[in-house]
Kinemage of the C-alpha trace (Angstrom):
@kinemage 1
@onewidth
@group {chain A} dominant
@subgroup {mainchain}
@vectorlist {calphas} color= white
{ca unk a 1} P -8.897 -10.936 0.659
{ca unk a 2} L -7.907 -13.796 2.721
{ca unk a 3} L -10.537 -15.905 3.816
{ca unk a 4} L -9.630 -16.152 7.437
{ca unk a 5} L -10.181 -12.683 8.071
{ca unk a 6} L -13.615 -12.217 5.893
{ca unk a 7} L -14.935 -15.014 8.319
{ca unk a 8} L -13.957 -12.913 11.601
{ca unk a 9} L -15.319 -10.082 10.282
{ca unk a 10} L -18.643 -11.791 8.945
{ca unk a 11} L -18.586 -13.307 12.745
{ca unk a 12} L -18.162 -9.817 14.631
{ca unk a 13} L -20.535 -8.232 12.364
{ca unk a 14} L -23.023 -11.122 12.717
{ca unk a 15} L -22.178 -10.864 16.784
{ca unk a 16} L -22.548 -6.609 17.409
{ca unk a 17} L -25.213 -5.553 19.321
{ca unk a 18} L -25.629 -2.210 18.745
{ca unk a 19} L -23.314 1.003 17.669
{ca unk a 20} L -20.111 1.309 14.990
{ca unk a 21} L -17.787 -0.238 17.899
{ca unk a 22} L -14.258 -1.828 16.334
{ca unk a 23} L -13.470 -4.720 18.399
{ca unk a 24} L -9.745 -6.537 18.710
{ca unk a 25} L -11.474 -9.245 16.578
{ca unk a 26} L -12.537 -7.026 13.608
{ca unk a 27} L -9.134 -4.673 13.946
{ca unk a 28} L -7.409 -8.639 13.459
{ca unk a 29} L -9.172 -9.436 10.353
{ca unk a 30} L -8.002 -5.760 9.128
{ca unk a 31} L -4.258 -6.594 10.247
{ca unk a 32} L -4.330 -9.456 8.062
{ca unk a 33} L -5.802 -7.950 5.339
{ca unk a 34} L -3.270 -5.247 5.425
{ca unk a 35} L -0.663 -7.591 5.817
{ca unk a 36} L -2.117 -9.330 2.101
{ca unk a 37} L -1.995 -6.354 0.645
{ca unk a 38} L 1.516 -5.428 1.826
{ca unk a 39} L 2.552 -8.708 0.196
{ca unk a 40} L 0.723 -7.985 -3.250
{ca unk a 41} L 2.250 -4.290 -2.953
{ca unk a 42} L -1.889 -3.524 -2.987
{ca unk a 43} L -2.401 1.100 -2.668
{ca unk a 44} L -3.934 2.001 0.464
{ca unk a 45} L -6.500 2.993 -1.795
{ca unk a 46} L -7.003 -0.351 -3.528
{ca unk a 47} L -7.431 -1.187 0.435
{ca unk a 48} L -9.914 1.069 0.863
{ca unk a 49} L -12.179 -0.274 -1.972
{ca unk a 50} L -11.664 -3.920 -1.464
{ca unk a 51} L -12.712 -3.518 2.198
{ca unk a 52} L -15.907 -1.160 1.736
{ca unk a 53} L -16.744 -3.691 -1.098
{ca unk a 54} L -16.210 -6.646 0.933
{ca unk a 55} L -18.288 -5.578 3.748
{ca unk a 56} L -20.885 -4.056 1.597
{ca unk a 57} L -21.447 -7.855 0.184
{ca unk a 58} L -22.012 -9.594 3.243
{ca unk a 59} L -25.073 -10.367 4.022
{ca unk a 60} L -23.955 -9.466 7.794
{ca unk a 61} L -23.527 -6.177 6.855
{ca unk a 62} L -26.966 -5.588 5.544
{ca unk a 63} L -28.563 -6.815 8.816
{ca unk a 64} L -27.311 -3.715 10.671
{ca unk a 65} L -30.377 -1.814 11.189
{ca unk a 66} L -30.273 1.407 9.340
{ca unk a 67} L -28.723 2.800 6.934
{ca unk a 68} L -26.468 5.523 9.090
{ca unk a 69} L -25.307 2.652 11.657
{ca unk a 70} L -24.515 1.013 8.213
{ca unk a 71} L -22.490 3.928 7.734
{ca unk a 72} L -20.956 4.910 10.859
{ca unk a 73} L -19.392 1.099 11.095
{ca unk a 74} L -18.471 1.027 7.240
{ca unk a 75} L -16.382 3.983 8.387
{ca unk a 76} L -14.911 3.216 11.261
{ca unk a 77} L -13.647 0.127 9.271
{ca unk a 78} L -11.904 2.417 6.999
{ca unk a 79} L -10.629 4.144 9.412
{ca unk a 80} L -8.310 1.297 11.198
{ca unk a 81} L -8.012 -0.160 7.449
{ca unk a 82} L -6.137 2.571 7.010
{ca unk a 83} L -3.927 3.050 10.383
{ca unk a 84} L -3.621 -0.911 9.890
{ca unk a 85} L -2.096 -0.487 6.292
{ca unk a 86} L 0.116 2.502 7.386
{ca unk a 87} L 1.548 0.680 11.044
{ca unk a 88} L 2.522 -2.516 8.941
């Protein structure tokens, strides 16, 4: 996981107000850790995990208030994880 891009996405998830929104910020942090796991010829699915477990670890993340907003953004981070992994 490079660093760079855990820090953006502490910093936009630290910075949301309110509802699972995906900002060009967050979708950069993905694009870069895409691009690391292009380079360490990672599975999307190895992607998939690091990403959820990542984000599940930051104390950030556990600020969200409740535990489907939790979900709904944990998704929609998996969700351009994945068209991220599959453009590059």
């Amino acid at each position: 996981m490079p660093p760079h891009a855990v820090e953006i996405l502490r910093d936009c998830i630290d910075g949301r107000k309110s509802a699972p929104v995906i900002n060009e910020k967050i979708r950069e942090a993905l694009v870069l850790i895409c691009d690391e796991a292009h380079k360490s010829d990672a599975m999307p699915e190895q992607v998939i995990i690091a990403v959820k477990e990542m984000c599940t670890s930051l104390p950030e993340y556990q600020h969200i208030r409740g535990a489907r907003e939790r979900g709904a953004f944990l998704s929609s981070l998996v969700t351009v994880a994945i068209e991220e992994y599959y453009r590059g």
